[in-house]
N, C-alpha and C positions, 0 to 999 in steps of 0.2 A: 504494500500500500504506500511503503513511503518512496518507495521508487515514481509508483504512478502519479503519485502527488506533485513531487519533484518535476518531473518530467512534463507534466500539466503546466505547472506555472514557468518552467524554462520556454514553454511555447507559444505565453502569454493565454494561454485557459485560466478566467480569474473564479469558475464554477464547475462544478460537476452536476451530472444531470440525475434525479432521483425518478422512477417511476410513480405513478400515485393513480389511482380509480381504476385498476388494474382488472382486465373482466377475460373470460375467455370467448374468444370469436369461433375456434372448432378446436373440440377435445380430441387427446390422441389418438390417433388411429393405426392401425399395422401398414405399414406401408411396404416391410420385407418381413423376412425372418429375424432379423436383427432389429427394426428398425420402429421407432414409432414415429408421427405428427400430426404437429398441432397449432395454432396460432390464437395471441393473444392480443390484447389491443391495450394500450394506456396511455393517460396523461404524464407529461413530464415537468418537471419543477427543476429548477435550476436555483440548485444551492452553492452559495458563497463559498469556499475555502477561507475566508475569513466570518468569524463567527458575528461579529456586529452589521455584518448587510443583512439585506430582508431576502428574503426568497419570491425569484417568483417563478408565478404558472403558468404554461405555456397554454392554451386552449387550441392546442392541435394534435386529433388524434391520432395515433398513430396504431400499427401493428407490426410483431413480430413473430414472425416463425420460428416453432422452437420445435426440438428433435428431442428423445431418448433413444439411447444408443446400449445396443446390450452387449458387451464387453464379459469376452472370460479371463481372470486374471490371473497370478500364481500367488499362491498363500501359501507359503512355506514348500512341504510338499503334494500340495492341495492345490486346487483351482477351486474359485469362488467367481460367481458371476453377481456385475453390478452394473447400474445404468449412470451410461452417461449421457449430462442434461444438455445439449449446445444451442447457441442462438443463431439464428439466422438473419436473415434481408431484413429492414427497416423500413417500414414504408409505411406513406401518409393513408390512416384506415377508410375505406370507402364510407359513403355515409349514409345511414338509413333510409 
């Protein structure tokens, strides 16, 4: 975190963006043997890295694709399977 932070403000980002009113637009589905998707839609807030600004709220909504991913891993001398969550494409959500 303290890298990204860093890294943030070396590239003049004086905010980070938090998601907020967070809803799902289509719950996951099997898309393979491995594979699940889904897509989410939210509002974003763009909060200060300095704690005395105000926040604010963007009123654009947006959607993103999101995957679980079924991964078999090694545990010791065992495999254990776990999912991995990843995000996708960002894009402005269609509107009602």
């Amino acid at each position: 975190m303290d890298s990204l932070l860093t890294s943030s403000l070396a590239r003049g980002t004086l905010f980070w963006i938090q998601p907020v009113r967070v809803t799902i637009m289509s719950s996951l589905s099997l898309i393979n043997d491995t594979t699940y998707a889904g897509k989410l839609s939210f509002y974003r807030q763009h909060m200060s890295f300095e704690e005395q600004k105000s926040v604010e709220e963007i009123n654009e909504n947006l959607a993103i694709d999101i995957y679980a991913v079924k991964r078999i891993k090694p545990f010791g001398k065992e495999t254990i399977t776990v999912w991995e969550v990843c995000l996708g494409d960002i894009k402005t959500a269609p509107q009602n």
